[in-house]
C-alpha positions as CSV (number, residue, x, y, z in Angstrom):
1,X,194.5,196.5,192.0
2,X,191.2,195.7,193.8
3,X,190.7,195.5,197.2
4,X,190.3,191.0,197.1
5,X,193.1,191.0,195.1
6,X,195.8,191.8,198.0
7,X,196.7,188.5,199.7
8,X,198.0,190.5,202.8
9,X,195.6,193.5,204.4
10,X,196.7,196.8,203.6
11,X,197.2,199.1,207.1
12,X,194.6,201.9,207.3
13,X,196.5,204.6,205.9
14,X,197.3,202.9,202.4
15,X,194.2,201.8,202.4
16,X,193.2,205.8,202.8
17,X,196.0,206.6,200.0
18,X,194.6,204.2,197.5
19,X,191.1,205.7,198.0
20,X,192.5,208.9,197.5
21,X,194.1,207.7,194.2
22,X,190.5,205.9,193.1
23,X,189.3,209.1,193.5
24,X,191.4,210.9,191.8
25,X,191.2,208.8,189.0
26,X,187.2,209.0,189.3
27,X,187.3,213.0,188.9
28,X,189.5,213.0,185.8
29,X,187.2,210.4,183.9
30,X,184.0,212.4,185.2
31,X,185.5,215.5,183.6
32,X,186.5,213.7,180.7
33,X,182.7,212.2,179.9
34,X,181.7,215.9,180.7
35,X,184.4,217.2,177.9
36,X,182.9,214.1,175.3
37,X,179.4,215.5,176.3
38,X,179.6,218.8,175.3
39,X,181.1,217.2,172.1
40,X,177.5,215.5,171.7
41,X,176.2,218.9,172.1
42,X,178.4,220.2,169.2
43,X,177.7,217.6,166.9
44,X,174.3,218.7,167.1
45,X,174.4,221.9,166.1
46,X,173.4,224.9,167.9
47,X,170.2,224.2,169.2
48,X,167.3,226.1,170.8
49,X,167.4,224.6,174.5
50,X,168.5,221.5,177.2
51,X,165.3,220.4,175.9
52,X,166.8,219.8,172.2
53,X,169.8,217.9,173.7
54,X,167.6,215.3,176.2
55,X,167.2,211.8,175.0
56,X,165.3,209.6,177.0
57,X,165.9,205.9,175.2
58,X,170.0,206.7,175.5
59,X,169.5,207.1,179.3
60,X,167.8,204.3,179.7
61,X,170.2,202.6,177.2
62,X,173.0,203.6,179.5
63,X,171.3,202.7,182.6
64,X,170.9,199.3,181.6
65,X,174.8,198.6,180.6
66,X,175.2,200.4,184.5
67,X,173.1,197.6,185.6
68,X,174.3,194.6,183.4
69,X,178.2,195.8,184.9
70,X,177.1,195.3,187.9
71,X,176.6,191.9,188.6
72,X,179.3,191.0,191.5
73,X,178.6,194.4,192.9
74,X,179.3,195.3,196.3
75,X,176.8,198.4,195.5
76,X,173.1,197.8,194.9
77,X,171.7,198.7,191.1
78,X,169.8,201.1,192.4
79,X,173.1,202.7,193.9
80,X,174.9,202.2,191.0
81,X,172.0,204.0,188.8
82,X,171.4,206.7,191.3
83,X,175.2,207.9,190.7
84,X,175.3,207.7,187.1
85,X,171.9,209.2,186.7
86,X,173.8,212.0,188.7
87,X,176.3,212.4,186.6
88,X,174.5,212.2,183.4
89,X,172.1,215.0,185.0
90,X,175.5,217.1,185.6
91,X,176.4,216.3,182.2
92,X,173.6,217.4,180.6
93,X,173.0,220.8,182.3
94,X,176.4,221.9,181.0
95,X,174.2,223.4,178.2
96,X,171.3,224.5,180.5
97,X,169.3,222.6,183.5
98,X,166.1,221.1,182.0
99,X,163.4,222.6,183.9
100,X,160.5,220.0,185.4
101,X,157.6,221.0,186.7
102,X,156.1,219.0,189.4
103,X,153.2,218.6,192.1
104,X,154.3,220.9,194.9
105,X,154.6,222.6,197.2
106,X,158.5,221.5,197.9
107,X,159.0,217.9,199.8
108,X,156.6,216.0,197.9
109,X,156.6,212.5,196.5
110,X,156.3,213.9,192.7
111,X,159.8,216.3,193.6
112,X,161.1,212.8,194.7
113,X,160.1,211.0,191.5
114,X,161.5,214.5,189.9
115,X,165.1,213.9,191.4
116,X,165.5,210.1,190.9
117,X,164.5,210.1,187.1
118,X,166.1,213.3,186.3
119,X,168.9,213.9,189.0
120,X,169.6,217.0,190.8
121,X,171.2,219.0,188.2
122,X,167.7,220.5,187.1
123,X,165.5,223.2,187.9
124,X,162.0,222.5,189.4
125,X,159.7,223.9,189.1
126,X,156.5,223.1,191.8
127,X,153.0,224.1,190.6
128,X,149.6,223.9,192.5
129,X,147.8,221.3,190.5
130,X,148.4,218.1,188.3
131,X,147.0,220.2,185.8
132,X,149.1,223.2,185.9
133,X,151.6,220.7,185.3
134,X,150.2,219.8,182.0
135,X,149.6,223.4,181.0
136,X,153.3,224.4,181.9
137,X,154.7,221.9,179.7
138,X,152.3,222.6,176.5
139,X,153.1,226.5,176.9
140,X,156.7,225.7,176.7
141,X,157.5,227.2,180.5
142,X,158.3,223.7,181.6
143,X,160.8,221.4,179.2
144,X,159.1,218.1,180.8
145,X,156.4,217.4,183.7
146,X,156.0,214.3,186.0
147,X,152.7,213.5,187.1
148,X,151.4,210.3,189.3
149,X,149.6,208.0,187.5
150,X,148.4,204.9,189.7
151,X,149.3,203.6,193.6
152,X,149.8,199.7,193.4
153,X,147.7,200.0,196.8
154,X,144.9,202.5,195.7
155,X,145.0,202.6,192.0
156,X,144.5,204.9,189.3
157,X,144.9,209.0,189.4
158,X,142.2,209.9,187.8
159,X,143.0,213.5,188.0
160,X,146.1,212.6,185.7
161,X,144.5,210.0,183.3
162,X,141.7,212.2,182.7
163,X,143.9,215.4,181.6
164,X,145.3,212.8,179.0
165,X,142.1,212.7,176.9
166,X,142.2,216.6,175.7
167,X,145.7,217.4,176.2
168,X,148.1,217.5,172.9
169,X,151.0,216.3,175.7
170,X,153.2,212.9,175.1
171,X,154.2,210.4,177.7
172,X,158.2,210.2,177.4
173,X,159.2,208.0,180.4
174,X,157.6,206.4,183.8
175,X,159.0,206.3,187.1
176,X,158.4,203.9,189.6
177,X,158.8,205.3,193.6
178,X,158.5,203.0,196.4
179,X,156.8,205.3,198.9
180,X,157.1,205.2,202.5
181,X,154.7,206.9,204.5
182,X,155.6,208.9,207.8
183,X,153.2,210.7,210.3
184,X,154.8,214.1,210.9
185,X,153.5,216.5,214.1
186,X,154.9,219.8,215.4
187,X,155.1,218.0,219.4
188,X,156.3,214.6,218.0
189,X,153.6,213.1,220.0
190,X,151.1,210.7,219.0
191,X,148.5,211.5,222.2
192,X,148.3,215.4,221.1
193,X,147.0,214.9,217.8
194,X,143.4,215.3,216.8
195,X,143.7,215.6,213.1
196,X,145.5,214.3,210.5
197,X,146.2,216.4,206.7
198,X,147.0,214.4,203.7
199,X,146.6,213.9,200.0
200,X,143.9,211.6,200.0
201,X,145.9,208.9,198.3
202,X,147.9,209.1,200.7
203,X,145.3,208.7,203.5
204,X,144.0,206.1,201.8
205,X,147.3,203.9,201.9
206,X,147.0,204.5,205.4
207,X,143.7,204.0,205.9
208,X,144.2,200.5,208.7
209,X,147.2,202.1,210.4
210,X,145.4,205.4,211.3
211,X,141.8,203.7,212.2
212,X,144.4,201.4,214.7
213,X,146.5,203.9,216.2
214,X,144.3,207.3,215.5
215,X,140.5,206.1,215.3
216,X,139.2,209.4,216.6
217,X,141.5,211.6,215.0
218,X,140.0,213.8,211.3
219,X,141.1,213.3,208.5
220,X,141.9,216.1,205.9
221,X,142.2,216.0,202.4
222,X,144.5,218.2,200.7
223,X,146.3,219.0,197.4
224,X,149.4,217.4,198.5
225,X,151.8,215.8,201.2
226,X,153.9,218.8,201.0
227,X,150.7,221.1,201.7
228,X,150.0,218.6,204.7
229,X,152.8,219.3,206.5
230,X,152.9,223.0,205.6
231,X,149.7,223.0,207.4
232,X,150.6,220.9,210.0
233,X,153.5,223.0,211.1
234,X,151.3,224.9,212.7
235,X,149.3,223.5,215.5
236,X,150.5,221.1,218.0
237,X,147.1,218.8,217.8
238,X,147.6,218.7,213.8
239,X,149.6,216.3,211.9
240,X,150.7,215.4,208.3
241,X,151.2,211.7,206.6
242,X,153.8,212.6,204.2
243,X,157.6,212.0,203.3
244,X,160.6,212.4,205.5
245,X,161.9,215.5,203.3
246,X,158.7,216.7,204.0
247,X,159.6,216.7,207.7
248,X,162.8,218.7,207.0
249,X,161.6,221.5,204.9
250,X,159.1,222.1,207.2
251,X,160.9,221.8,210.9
252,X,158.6,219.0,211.9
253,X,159.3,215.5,213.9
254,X,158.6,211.9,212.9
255,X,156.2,210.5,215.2
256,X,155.9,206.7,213.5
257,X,157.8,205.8,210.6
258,X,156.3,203.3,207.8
259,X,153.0,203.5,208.4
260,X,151.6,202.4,204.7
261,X,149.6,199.4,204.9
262,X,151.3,197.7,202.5
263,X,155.3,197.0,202.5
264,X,155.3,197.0,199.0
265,X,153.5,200.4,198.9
266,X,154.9,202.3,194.9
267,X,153.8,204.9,192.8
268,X,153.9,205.3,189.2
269,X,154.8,208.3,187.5
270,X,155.0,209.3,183.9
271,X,156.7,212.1,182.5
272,X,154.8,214.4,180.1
273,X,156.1,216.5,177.3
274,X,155.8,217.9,173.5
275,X,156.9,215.2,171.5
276,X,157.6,211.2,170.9
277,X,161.3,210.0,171.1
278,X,162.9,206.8,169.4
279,X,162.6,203.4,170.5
280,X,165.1,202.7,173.8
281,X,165.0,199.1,173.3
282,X,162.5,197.8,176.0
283,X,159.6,199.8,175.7
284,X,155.7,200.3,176.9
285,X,153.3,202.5,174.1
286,X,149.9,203.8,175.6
287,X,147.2,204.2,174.0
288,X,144.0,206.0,174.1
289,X,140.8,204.4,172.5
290,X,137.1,204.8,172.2
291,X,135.0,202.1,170.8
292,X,131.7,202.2,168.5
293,X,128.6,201.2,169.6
294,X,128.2,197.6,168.4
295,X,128.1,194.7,170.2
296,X,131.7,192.6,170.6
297,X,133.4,196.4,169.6
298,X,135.8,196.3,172.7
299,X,137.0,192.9,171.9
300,X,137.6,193.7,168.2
301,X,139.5,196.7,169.0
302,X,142.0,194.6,171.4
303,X,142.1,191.4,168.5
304,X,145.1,193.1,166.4
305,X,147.2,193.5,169.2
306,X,146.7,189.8,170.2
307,X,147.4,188.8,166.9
308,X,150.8,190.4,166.6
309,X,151.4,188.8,170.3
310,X,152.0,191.7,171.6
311,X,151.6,191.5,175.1
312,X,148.9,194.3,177.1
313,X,149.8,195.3,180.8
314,X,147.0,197.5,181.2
315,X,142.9,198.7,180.4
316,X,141.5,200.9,182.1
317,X,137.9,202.8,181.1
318,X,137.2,206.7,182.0
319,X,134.0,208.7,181.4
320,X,134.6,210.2,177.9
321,X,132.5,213.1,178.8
322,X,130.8,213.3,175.2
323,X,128.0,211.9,176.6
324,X,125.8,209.8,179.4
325,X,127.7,205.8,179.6
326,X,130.2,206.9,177.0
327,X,134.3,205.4,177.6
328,X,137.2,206.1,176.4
329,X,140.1,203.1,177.4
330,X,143.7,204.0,178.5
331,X,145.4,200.9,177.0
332,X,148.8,200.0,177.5
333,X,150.9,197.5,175.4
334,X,154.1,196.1,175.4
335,X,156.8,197.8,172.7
336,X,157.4,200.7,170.6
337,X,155.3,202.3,168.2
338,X,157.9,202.6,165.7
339,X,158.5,198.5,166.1
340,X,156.1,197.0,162.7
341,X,153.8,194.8,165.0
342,X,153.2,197.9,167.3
343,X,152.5,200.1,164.1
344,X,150.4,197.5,162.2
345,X,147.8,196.6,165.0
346,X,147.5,200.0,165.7
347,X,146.9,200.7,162.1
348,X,144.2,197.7,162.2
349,X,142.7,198.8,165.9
350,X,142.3,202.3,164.3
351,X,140.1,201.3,161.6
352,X,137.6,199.3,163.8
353,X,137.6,202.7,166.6
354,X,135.7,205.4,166.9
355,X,138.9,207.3,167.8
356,X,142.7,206.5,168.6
357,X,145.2,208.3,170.5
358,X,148.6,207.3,170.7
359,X,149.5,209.0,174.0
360,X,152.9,208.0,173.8
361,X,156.5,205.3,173.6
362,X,158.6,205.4,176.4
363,X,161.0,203.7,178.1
364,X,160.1,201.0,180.5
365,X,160.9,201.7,184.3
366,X,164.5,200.3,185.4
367,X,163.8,200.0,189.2
């Protein structure tokens, strides 16, 4: 029976019973799609590692029935997704945890991107550098990586994109993370502080708010948000602009909450590993490309794209770092590579480049 279908109110403790019974009756079917997944696990034979039993496209397969189901609600999709990415993470580390490495130290907004696209039933695995990230996961140490890739208010990592040029690594997955800036101090008092750590994206999304409220304050790059507040622990006139988790892990207060420039403020993450995975249904395929040098050679490169209608969400150019004025273009399209259209204009865009890279298929971001 649910809850709007009782013409009278129930008192409070039948209401408590039949929560108790939901509940009940929530546990047994949780263990039961635990039982059916280790059955997934037999099926496929004994294999290596969790790695071997991970499949991107089904999550986001299931994700996307979680969300369809949930049109009268009263939960949120992004509840609703939370708790069965939750229990498909449980799920999964029946066999082993996957291990992830990330941007650390602990608290920062890659760990965050870590736990919503993977869940907490996973070992992490923080590392100093983006591009320790990258060599974890081609030496095997790391089963996937997640790595920043743009700011809708400061743009491109370059850090990441450029990585993506040598390394052999895939792009499995993105993550989108709305990101809400906090100014952290010891004291908890705006008038004390004299200088402010941060990852200078993160000072950059900031960049109004602090010239407003803190125009004689320093600023101070460094590696991460994380590292900002691990610094900023430790003098009353310092502070950190990073995540509330940061603030918890390391014992300081939030002196002003919010204080992004933009409301809308999101990152975008992509998760890197060894190899491609099948098509999910609603997908994005990036590209790496480098052109020859002839006039109009840009344009004929993007032409068999267009003329599958195949639609492009993003260019972007980087130094290729061959040469003085040479580019390579990060190029993303809609669809899958294994989808014909996506397969035959890359087949045609590869015969008119200098070089072609696909960097990977994944899954578009749910939410």
């Amino acid at each position: 029976m649910n809850a709007s279908d009782s013409s009278a109110p129930l008192d409070l403790a039948q209401t408590r019973q039949r929560i108790d019974a939901i509940d009940r009756e929530i546990q047994q079917l949780i263990a039961e799609r635990a039982r059916w997944a280790q059955q997934v696990g037999k099926a496929k034979g004994e294999l290596k590692a969790a790695v071997d039993y991970y499949r991107p496209e089904r999550e986001a397969q299931v994700l996307r029935m979680v969300i369809d189901r949930n049109a009268g609600g009263p939960l949120s999709n992004e509840e609703m997704v939370r708790l069965f990415r939750e229990i498909m993470s449980a799920c999964l580390a029946q066999q082993e945890p996957l291990k992830i490495g990330f941007l650390g130290p602990e608290g920062t907004f890659s760990q965050q991107a870590v736990l919503k696209h993977f869940g907490h039933s996973i070992k992490g695995l923080p590392l100093a550098t983006i591009d320790e990230v990258f060599q974890e996961v081609a030496a095997g140490n790391a089963d996937f990586g997640v790595v920043p890739i743009e700011n809708s208010s400061e743009g491109t990592v370059n850090s990441s994109l450029d990585l993506f040029v040598t390394s052999p690594l895939k792009i499995c997955g993105e993550i989108e993370l709305r990101v809400h800036q906090h100014l952290l101090a010891r004291s908890g008092r705006l008038e004390d502080i004299e200088r402010v750590y941060s990852h200078p994206q993160s000072l950059g999304q900031c960049k109004a708010w602090l010239r407003a409220n803190l125009p004689k304050a320093e600023r101070i790059p460094v590696s991460s948000n994380a590292e900002a507040a691990r610094r900023a622990r430790n003098a009353d006139d310092a502070a950190a602009i990073a995540g509330e988790t940061a603030a918890h892990i390391y014992g300081l207060k939030v002196v002003s909450r919010s204080i992004e420039d933009r409301p809308d403020n999101t990152t975008r993450f992509f998760v890197i590993g060894r190899e491609l995975f099948p098509a999910s249904g609603h997908d994005k395929t990036s590209l790496l490309m480098s052109v020859k040098d002839k006039p109009g050679a840009l344009y004929e490169l993007l032409t068999p794209f267009a003329e599958q209608g195949l639609s492009m969400t993003k260019i972007e150019s980087r130094p290729a770092r061959t040469g003085k004025w040479e580019y390579v273009f990060f190029v993303e399209v809609e669809g899958h590579v294994e989808d014909p259209r996506m397969s035959g204009a890359i087949a045609a865009a590869a015969a008119r480049a200098a070089e072609l890279k696909v960097l990977g298929s994944y899954p578009v971001a749910l939410l």
